[in-house]
C-alpha positions in Angstrom: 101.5 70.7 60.2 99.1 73.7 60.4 97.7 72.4 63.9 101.2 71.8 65.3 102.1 75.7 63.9 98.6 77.4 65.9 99.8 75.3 69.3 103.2 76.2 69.2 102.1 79.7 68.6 99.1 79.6 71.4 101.6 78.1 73.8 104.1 81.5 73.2 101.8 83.4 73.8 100.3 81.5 77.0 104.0 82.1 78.4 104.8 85.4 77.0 101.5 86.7 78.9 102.6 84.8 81.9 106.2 86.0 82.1 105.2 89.5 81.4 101.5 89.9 83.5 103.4 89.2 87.1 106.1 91.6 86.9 104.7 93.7 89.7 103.7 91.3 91.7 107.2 89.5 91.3 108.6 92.7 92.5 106.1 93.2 95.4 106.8 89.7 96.6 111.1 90.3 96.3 110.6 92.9 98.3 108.5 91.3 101.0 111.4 88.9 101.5 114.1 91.2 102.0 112.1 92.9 104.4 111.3 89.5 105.9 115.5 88.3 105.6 116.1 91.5 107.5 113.6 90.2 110.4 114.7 86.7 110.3 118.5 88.1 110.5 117.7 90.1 114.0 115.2 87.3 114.9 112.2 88.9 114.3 108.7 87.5 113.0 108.1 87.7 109.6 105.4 89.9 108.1 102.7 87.9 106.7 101.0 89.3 103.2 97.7 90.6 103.7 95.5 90.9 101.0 93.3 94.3 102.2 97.1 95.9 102.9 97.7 94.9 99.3 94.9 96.2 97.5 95.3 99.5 99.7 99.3 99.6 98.6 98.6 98.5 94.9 96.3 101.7 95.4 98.7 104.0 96.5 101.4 103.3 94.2 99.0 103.4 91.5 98.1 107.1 92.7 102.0 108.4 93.3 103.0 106.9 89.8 100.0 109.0 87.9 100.6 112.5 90.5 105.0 111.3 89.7 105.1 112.6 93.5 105.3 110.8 97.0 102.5 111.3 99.5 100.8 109.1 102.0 97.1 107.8 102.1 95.2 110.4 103.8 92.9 107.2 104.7 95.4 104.7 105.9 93.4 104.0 108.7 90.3 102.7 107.1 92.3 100.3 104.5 91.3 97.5 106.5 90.1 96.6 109.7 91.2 94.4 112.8 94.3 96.6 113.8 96.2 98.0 116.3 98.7 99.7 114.9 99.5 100.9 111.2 102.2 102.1 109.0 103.0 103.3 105.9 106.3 103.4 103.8 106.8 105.3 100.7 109.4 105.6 98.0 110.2 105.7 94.4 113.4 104.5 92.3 115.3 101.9 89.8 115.3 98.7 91.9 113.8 96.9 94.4 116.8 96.2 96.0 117.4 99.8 96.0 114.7 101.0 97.5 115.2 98.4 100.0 118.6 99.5 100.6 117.3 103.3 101.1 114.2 102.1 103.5 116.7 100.5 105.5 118.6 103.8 105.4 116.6 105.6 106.9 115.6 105.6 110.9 112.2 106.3 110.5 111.4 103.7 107.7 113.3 101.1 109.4 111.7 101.3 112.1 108.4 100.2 110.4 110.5 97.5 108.5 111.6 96.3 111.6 108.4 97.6 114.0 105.8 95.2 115.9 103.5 94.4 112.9 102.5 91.3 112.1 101.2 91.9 108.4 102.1 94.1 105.2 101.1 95.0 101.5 103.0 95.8 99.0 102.3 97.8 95.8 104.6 98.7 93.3 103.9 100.4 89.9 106.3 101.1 87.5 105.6 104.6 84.9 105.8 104.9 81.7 109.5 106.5 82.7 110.5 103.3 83.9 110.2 104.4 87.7 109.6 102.2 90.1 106.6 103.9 92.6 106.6 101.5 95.9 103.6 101.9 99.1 104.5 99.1 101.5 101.3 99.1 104.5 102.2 97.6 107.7 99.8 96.5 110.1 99.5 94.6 113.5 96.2 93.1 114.3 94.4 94.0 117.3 94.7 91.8 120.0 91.8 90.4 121.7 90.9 92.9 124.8 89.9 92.4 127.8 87.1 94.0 129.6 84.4 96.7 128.2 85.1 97.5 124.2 86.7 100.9 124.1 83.4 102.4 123.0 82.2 102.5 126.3 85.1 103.5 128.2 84.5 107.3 129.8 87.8 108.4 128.8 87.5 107.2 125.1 88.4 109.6 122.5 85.3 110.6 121.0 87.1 112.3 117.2 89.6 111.5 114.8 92.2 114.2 115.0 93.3 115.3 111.4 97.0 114.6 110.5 99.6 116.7 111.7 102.3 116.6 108.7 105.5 118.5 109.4 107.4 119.9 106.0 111.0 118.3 105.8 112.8 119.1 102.7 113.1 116.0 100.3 114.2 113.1 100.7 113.9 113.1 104.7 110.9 111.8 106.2 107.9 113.2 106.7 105.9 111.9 109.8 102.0 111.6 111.1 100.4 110.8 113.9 96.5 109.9 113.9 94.8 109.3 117.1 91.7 107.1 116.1 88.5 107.5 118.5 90.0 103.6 119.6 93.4 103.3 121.5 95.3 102.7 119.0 97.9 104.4 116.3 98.6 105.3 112.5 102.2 106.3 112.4 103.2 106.8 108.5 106.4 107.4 107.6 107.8 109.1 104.5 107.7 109.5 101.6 111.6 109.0 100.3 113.0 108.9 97.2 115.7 107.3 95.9 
């Protein structure tokens, strides 16, 4: 009887930890398919998860929820590597559906819901409050070039030109532009609240 009692109380536990350990991630991944219906619906690609662009959102989210403020990752464009283009969507709120609904909103997030990238990360932390804090990275992997790496190109940038962030009052986006020393882009969008 005893044994049967310490098995039945193991196994609650096993699936009490279970249920209650993915909740994040359970999140992340609901919102990675509404994103993804709302691709499939204007017959788009879907974004594949990467796992760099999720450590780097998990990151993020982690850092908004503990400041209870939105701001983008000064260092988006060394979260991983392989890319041509990044972007970065911010927000906090109740739901994931909501914030979904508000990205989708909104022009500027949209667009990077909706934008040429190939992969994204998700993070999403929920405080103490009960708010949800969301970093979603988007990225589209550098296609193979042809001819001479950019490196040795005469007319290759030769600095990384600090972001230019313009003040919007809340709740309406915020927007950078980093020109990497490679031809490529950073184009964060954000934050937003909800």
């Amino acid at each position: 009887m005893r044994r049967r009692t310490w098995t039945a109380v193991t196994t609650l536990v096993l699936v009490v930890a279970l249920v209650a350990a993915p909740a994040a991630a359970s999140e992340a991944d609901d919102l990675v398919a509404l994103m993804n219906a709302e691709r499939r619906a204007r017959g788009l690609s879907v974004l594949e998860v990467d796992g760099d662009l999720v450590a780097a959102a998990r990151a993020q989210a982690g850092r908004m929820a503990a400041r209870g403020t939105l701001f983008h990752d000064p260092d988006l464009g060394s979260v991983t590597t392989g890319w041509d283009r990044l972007g970065e969507n911010v927000g906090s709120g109740d739901t994931i559906a909501g914030l979904h609904a508000a990205f989708m909103a909104s022009a500027s997030h949209r667009r990077n819901v909706l934008g040429d990238f190939d992969r994204v990360g998700v993070g999403v932390v929920r405080d103490d409050a009960g708010v949800l804090w969301v970093a979603v990275v988007f990225m589209k992997r550098l296609a193979e070039r042809l001819g001479p790496p950019p490196e040795t190109l005469d007319e290759a940038p030769s600095a990384v030109a600090p972001p230019a962030v313009a003040s919007a009052p809340r709740g309406l986006a915020r927007r950078h532009r980093v020109d990497p020393p490679v031809p490529v882009s950073v184009r964060p969008h954000g934050p937003f609240a909800v």
